[in-house]
C-alpha positions as CSV (number, residue, x, y, z in Angstrom):
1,X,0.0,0.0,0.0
2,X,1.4,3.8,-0.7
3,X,0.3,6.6,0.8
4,X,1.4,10.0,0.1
5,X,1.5,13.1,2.4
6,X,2.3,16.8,1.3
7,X,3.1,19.0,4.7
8,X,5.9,21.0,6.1
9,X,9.1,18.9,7.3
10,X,10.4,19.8,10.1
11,X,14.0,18.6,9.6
12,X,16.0,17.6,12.3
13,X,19.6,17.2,10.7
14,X,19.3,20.2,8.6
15,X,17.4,22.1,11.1
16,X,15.4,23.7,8.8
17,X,11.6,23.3,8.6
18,X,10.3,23.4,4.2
19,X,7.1,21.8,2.0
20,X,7.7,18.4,1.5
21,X,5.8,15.1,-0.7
22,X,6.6,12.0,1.3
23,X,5.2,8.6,0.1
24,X,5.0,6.0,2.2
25,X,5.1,2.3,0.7
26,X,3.8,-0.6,3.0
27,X,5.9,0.0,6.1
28,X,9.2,1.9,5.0
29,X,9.9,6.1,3.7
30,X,9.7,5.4,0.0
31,X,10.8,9.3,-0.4
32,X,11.0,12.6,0.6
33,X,10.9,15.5,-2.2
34,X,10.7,19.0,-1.5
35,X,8.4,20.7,-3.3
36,X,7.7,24.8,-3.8
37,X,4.0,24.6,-2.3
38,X,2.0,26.2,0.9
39,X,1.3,23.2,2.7
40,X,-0.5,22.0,6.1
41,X,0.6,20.9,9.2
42,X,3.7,20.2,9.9
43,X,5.2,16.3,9.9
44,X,8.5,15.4,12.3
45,X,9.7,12.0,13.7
46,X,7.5,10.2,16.6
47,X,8.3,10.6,20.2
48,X,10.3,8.3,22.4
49,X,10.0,8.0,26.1
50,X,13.5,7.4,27.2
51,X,13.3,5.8,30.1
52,X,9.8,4.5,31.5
53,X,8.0,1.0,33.9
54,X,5.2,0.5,31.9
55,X,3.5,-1.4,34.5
56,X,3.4,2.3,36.9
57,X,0.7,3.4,34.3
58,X,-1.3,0.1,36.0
59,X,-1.5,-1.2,32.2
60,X,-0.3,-4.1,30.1
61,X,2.0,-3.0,27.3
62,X,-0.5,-3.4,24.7
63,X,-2.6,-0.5,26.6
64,X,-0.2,1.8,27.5
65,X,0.4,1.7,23.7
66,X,-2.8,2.8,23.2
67,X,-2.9,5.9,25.2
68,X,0.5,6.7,24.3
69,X,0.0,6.9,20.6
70,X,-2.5,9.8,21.0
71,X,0.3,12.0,22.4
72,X,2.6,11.0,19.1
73,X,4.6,8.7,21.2
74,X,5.7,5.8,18.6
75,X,8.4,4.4,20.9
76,X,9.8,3.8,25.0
77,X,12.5,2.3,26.1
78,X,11.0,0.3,29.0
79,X,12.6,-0.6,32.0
80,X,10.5,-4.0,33.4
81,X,12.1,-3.6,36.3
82,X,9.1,-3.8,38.5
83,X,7.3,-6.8,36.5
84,X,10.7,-8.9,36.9
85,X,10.6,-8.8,40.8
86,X,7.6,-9.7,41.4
87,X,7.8,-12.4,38.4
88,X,11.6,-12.7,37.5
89,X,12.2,-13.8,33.6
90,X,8.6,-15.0,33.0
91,X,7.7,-11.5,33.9
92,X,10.3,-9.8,31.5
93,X,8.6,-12.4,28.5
94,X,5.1,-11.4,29.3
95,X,5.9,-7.6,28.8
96,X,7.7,-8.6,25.6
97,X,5.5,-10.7,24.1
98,X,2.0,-8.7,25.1
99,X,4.3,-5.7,23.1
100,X,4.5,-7.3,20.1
101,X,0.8,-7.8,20.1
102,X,0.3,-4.0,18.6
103,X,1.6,-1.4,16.5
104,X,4.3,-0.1,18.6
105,X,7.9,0.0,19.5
106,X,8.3,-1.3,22.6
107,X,12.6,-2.0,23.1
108,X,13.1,-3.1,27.1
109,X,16.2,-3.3,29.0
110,X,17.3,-6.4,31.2
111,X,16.9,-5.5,34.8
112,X,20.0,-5.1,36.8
113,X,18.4,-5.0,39.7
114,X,16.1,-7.7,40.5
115,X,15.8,-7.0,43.9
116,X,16.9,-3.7,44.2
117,X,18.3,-4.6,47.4
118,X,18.7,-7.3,49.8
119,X,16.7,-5.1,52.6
120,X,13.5,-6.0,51.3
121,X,11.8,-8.7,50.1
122,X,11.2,-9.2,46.4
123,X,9.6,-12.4,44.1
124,X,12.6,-13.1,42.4
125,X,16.3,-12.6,41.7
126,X,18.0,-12.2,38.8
127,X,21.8,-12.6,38.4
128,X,24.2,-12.5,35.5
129,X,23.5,-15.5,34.0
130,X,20.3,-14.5,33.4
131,X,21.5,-10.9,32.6
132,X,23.6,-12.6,29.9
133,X,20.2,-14.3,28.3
134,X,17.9,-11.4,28.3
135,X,20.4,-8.8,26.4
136,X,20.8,-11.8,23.6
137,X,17.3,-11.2,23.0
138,X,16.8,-9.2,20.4
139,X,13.9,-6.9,22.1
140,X,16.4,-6.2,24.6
141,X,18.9,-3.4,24.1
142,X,20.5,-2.4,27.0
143,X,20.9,-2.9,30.8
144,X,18.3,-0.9,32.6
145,X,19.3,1.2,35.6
146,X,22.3,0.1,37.7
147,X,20.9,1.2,40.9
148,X,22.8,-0.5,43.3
149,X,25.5,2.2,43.1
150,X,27.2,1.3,46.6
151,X,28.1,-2.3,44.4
152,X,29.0,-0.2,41.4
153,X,31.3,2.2,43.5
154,X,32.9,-0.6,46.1
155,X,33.2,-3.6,43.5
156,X,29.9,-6.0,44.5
157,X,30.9,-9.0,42.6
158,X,27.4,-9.5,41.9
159,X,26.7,-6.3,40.3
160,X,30.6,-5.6,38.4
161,X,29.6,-9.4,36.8
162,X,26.4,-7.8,35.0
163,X,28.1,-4.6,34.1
164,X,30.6,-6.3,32.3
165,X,28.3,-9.1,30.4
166,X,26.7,-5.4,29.0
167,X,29.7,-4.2,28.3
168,X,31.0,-7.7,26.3
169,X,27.7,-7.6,24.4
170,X,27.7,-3.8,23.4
171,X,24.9,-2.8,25.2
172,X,24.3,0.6,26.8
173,X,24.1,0.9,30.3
174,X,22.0,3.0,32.4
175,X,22.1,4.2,35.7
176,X,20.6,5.5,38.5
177,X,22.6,7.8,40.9
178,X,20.4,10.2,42.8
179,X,22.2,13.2,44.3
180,X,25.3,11.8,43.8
181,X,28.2,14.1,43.5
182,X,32.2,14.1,43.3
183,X,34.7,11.3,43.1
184,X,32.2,8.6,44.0
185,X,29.7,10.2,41.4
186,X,32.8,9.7,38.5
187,X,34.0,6.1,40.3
188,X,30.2,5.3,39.5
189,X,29.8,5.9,36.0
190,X,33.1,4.6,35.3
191,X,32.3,1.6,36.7
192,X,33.8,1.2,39.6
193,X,37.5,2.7,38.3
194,X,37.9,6.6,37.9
195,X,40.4,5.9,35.2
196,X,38.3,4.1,33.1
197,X,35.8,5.7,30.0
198,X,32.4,6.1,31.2
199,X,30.7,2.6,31.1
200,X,27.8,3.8,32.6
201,X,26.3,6.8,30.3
202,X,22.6,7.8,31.6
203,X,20.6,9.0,34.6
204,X,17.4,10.2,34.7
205,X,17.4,10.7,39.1
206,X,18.7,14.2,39.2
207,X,17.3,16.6,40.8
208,X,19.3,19.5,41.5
209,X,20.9,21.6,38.3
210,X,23.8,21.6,40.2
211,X,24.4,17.5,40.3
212,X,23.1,17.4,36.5
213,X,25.8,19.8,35.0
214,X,28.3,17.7,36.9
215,X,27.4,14.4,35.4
216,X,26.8,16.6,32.0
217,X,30.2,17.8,32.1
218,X,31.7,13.7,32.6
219,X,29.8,12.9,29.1
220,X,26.5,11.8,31.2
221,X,23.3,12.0,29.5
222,X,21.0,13.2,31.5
223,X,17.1,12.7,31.1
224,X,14.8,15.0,32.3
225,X,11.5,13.5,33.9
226,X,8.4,14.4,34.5
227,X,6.1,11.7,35.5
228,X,3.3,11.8,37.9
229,X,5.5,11.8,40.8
230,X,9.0,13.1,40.2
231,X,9.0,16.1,39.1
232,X,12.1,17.6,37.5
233,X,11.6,19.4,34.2
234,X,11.3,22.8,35.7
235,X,14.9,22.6,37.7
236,X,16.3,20.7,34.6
237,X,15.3,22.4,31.3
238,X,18.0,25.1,31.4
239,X,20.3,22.7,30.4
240,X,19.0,21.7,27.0
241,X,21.0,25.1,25.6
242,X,24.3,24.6,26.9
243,X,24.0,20.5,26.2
244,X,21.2,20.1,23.6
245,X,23.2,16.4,22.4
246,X,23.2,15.2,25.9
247,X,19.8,16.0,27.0
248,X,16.6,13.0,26.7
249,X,13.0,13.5,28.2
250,X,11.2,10.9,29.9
251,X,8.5,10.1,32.4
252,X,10.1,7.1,34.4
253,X,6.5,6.7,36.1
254,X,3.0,7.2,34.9
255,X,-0.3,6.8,36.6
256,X,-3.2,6.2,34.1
257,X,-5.1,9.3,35.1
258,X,-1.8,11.3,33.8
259,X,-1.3,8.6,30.5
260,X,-4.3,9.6,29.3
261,X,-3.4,13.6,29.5
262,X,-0.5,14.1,28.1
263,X,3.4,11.8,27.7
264,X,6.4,13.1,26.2
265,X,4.0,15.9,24.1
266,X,4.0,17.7,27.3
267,X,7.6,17.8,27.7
268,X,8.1,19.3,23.9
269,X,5.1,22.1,24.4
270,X,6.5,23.6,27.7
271,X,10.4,23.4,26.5
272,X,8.9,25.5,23.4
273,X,6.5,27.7,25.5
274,X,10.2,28.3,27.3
275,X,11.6,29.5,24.5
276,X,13.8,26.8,23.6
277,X,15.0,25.9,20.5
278,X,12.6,24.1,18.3
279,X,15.5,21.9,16.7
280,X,16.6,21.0,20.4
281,X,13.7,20.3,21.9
282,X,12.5,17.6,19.4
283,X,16.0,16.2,19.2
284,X,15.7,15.5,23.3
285,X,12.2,13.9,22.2
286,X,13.2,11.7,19.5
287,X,16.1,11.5,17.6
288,X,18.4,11.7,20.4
289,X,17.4,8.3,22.2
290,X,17.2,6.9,19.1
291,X,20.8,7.1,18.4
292,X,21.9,6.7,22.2
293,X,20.0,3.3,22.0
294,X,20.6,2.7,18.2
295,X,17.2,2.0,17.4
296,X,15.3,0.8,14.4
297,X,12.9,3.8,14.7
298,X,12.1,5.8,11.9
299,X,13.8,9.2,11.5
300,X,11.8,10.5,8.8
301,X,14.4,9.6,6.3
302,X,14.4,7.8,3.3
303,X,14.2,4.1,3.4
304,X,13.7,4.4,7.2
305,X,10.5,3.0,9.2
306,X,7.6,5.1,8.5
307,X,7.4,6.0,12.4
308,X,6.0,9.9,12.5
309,X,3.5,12.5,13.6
310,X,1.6,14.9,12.4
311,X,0.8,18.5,14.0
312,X,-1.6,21.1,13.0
313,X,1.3,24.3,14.0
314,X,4.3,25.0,15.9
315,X,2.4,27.2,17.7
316,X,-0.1,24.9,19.4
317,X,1.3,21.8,18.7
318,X,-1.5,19.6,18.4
319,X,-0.9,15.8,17.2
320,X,-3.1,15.1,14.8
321,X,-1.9,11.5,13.3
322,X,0.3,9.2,14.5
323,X,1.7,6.6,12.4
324,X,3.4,3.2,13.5
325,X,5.3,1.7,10.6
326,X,2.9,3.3,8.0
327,X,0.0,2.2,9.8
328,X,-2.5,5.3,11.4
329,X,-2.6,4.0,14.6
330,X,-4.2,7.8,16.7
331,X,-6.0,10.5,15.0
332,X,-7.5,13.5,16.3
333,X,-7.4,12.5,19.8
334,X,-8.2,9.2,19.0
335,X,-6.5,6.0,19.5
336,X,-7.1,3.2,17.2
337,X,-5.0,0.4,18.6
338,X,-7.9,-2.2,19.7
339,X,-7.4,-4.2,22.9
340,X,-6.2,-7.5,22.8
341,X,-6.3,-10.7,25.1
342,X,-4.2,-10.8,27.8
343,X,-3.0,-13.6,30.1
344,X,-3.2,-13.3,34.0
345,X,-0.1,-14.4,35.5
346,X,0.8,-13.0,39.3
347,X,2.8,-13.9,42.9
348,X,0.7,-13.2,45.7
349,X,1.1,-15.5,49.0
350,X,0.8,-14.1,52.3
351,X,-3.0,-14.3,54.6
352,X,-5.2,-11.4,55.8
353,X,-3.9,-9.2,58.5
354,X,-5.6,-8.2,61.8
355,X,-5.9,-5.0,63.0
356,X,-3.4,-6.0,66.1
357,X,-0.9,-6.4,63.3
358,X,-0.6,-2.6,62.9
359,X,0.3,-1.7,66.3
360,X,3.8,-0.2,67.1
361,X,4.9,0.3,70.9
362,X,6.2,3.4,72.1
363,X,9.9,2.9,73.1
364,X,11.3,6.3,73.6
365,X,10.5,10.1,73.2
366,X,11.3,10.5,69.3
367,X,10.5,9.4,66.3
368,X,12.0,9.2,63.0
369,X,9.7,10.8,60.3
370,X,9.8,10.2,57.2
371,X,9.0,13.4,55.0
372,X,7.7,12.9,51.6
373,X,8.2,16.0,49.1
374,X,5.6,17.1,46.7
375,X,7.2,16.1,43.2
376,X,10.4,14.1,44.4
377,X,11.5,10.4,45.1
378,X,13.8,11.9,47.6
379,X,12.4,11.8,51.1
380,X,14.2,13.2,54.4
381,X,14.4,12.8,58.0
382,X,12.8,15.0,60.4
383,X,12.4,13.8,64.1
384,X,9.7,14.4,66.8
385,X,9.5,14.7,70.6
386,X,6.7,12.5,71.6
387,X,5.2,13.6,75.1
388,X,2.6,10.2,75.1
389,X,2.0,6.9,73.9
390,X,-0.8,8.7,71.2
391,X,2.0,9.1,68.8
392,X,1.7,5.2,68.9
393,X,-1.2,5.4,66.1
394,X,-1.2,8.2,63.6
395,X,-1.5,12.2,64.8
396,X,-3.7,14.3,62.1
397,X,-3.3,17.3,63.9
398,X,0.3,16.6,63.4
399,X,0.0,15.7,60.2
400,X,2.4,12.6,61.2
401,X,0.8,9.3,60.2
402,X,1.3,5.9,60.4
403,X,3.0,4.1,57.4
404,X,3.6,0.3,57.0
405,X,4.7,-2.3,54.7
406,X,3.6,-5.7,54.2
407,X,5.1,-8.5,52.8
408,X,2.6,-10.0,50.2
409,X,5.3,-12.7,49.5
410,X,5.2,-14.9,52.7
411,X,3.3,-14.2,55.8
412,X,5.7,-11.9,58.2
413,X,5.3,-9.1,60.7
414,X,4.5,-5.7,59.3
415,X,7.0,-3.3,59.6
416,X,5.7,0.6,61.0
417,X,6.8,3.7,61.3
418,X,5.8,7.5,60.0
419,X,5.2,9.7,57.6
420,X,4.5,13.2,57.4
421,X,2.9,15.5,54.0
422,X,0.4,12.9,53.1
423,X,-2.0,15.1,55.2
424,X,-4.9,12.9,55.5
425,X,-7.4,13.7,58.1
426,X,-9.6,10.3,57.6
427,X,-9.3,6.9,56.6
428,X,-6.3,5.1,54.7
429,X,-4.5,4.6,51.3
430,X,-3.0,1.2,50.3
431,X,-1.0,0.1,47.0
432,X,0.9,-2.5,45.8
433,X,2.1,-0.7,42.5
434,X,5.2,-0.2,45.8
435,X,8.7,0.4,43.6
436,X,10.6,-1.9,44.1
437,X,9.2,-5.3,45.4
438,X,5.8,-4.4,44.7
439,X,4.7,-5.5,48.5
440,X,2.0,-3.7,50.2
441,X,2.5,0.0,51.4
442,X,0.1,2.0,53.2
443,X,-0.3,5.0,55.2
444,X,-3.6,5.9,57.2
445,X,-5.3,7.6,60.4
446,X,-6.0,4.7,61.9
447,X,-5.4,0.9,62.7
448,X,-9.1,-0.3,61.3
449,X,-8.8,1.6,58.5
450,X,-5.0,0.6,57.4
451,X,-6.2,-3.3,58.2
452,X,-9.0,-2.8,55.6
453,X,-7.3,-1.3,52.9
454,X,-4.4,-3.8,52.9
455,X,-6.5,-7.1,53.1
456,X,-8.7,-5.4,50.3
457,X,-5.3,-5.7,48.1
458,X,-5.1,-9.0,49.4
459,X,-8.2,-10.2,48.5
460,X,-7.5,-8.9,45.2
461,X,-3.9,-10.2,44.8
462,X,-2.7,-7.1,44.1
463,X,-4.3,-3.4,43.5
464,X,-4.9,0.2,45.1
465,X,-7.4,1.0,47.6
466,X,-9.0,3.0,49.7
467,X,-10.4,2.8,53.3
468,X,-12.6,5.2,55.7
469,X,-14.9,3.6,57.9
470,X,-17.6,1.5,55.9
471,X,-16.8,3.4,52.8
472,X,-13.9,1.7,50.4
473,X,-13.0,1.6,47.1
474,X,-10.3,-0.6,45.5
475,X,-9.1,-0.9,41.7
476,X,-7.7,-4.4,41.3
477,X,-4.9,-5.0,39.7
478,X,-4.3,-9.1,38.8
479,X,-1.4,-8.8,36.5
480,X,1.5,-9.3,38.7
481,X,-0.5,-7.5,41.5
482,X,0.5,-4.0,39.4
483,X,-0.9,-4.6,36.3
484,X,-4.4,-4.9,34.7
485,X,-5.9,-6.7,32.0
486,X,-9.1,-4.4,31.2
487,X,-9.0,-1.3,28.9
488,X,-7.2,1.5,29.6
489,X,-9.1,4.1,29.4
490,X,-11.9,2.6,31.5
491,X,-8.9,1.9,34.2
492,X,-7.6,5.5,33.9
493,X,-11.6,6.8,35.0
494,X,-11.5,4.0,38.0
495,X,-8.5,5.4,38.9
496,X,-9.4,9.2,38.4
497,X,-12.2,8.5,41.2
498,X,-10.6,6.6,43.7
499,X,-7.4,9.6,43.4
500,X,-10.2,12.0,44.2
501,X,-12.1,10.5,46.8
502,X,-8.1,10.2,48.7
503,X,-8.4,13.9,48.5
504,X,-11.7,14.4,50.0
505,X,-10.2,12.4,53.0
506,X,-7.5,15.3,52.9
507,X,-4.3,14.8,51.3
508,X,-3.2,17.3,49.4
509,X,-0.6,15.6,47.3
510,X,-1.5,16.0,43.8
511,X,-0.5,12.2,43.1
512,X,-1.3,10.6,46.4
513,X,-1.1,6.9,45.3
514,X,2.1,7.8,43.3
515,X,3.7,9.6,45.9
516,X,3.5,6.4,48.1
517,X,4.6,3.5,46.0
518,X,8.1,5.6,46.0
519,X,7.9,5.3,50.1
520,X,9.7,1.9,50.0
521,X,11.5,2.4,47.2
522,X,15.0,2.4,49.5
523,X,17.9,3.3,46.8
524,X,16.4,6.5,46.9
525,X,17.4,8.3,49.7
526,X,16.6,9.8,52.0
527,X,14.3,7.8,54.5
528,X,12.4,4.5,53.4
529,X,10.7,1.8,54.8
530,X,10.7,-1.8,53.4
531,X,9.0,-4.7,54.5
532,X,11.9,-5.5,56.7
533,X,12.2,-2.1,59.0
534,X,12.5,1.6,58.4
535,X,15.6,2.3,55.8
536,X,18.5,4.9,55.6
537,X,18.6,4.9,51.8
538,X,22.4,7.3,52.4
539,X,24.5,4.9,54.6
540,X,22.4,2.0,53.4
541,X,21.4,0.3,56.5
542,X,18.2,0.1,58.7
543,X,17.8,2.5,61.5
544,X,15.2,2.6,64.2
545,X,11.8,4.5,64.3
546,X,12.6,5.5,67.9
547,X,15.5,7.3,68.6
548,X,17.1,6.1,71.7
């Protein structure tokens, strides 16, 4: 089949926007003639997400696709981080193989981490033998984020032996280095050796300009989130004038509610609202992770994968088609990827809980805090007199609730402690979408209402929820106990209503659910909790709620 399209090109390599006839045969850029005619619309390469879990947008591949293709997103390079430890390998195949099931380019990395950490428990392990087996597939193309950087930095012989199968095969490595700074920030992207090149050569956890321009000036490439969660493109965009080559965008997490919005779109409009160059921008959306990745994506060149978008004006920026290897796969705000069947697959083992279970005794006068920051993964400390055994259940006046983590693995004791910022004056949130083990986190008012939201997930194998009294709500999620096999959009509305009812009991984070799957998500600093104790994500180590 041929299909011919006369717009304006926006060029990337000439960086020059002119009329253009491009005729599309089958799946592949048959030509691209310039031609001395006032055209429509303006035609440019499809967006890439450069670094994103699928399964935080609650979805199976083949849905995410769906959404995403409305916002001209043609392509991610997906971490299945979170899939693998609640599943291991047969996780990382059931992402690949649900992929393949629609117009799409979905290229995954091999996950380096699988558990993050041995603080916490996980589903699964995967070492470097297995490492070796997943980048020789060929839907693999890099090792995903290398966030044990303590291994990186002080030689773990676990960790050095999956850099350097990546590093025999050719495959990029990412990482994952959070406010790291200095000689142990250049040890860490050099693999463990400051003499070394960079083996390392991605990070998409900074937040501070500061730490960015350091790992910019190294050779890093830095991407610049904005998911539902982490929030970084405002501190971040500066740099795409000084380093417009090094710079990627990406979302890294993204709740449904959010998919359906906006993706990497959002990124390009407020970078141009900035007043950023138009060449750079869509470079850091497209053809920049394309080359970092090498990936068959199409550049909107000739002979290359007919993989582009079309926009009514620079101006407003408005997709209007997306195509998928020649195929119209999103028009006018409309997806037209249909749904397809999807298998249920999941790990989910441990019993109810009682509401005993929840209980924490007082054992001295202050309490570590954890305090969660509007927009960040980071967390810090803070710590509290306590005059009285009521700071032994949650404090609302305080705003310094009760937090805990339970293992859905295995049936052990729950681990406590608190939280302040989530601001909730009723009831109690629960999710197991938890980064990185995907056990059960939840933070509430009270002991009832914590006990009912977390055997609600139970019940489910796997979901969010919502408790306050005899009122509850709960989105299940049977996939893996993070994922879903129903249609995206409908999931996006569940969760749009359940997000909203959380604020009516008073939080005030704009992603409350978000916000706390990253609570036990240790290797970011500053203060976590697992399902094993309350975590010290700087020296790496537990440390005790009470201060003695």
């Amino acid at each position: 089949m041929t299909k011919e399209f006369k717009s304006n090109l926006i060029d990337l390599y000439a960086r020059e926007t002119y009329a253009v006839q491009v005729i599309v045969e089958d799946s592949k850029i048959k030509s691209i003639t310039k031609i001395n005619e006032t055209v429509e619309g303006y035609i440019l390469p499809g967006f890439v997400d450069a670094h994103v879990h699928v399964e935080s947008s609650m979805l199976v591949p083949s849905e995410f696709a769906k959404l995403a293709v409305v916002h001209g997103t043609v392509a991610t390079i997906s971490d299945p981080h979170e899939i693998a430890n609640v599943l291991g390998m047969p996780g990382v195949d059931f992402m690949i193989e649900n992929g393949k099931k629609v117009p799409f380019h979905f290229f995954f990395g091999a996950p380096s981490c699988v558990p993050a950490t041995n603080f916490e428990t996980a589903g699964a392990n995967i070492d470097a033998h297995d490492i070796e087996i997943l980048l020789k597939k060929p839907e693999i193309v890099y090792l995903a984020e290398m966030m044990n950087y303590p291994g990186v930095i002080f030689y773990d012989k676990d960790v050095h032996a999956k850099l350097e199968v990546a590093k025999r095969l050719g495959k990029p490595i990412d990482g994952h280095a959070p406010g790291l700074m200095g000689e142990q920030m250049r040890t860490y992207f050099k693999g463990g050796d400051e003499k070394n090149e960079l083996l390392i050569t991605t990070d998409h956890e900074c937040f501070k300009l500061e730490e960015a321009e350091e790992k910019l000036a190294l050779g890093v490439k830095i991407m610049i989130r904005e998911g539902s969660a982490a929030k970084n493109f405002e501190e971040l965009i500066p740099l795409l004038k000084k380093y417009p080559k090094q710079i990627m965008f990406c979302c890294d997490d993204k709740h449904p509610d959010s998919l359906i919005e906006n993706h990497i779109n959002s990124h390009v409009k407020r970078a141009l609202h900035k007043g950023h160059d138009l060449y750079d921008v869509l470079r850091a959306s497209s053809i920049n992770v394309m080359e970092h990745y090498n990936l068959p994506v199409g550049k909107l060149q000739q002979g290359d994968s007919a993989d582009f978008i079309v926009i009514d004006s620079i101006a407003d920026f408005n997709i209007i088609e997306t195509y998928i290897k020649g195929q119209l796969v999103a028009e006018n705000g409309i997806s037209l990827i249909e749904s397809v069947e999807t298998e249920i697959l999941n790990n989910f083992n441990c019993l109810p809980k009682q509401v005993s279970d929840f209980a924490i005794p007082q054992e001295s006068n202050t309490i570590r805090v954890i305090e969660a920051l509007e927009g960040q993964l980071v967390t810090n400390e803070i710590k509290i007199d306590v005059k009285s055994a009521a700071f032994t259940v949650s404090n609302t006046d305080k705003d310094v609730l009760k937090i805990a983590v339970v293992n859905r693995y295995e049936n052990a004791p729950v681990a406590i402690a608190f939280i302040k910022n989530f601001e909730l004056k009723h009831g109690a949130i629960a999710s197991c979408v938890a980064h990185d083990c995907h056990n059960i986190v939840v933070v509430g008012t009270n002991d009832e209402d914590m006990c009912k939201a977390v055997n609600l997930i139970i019940e489910n194998k796997g979901g969010i929820s919502l408790s306050h009294g005899k009122d509850h709500m709960n989105i299940p999620l049977p996939i893996a106990g993070i994922m879903t096999n129903k249609n995206g959009y409908e999931i996006a509305n569940e969760y749009i209503a359940i997000d909203k009812k959380a604020k009516e009991l008073g939080t005030t984070l704009r992603a409350p659910f978000m916000t706390l799957s990253f609570m036990a998500l240790l290797v970011i600093p500053k203060l976590k909790l697992s399902d094993k104790g309350l975590f010290d994500g700087e020296t790496f180590q537990f440390t005790n709620v009470f201060v003695k």
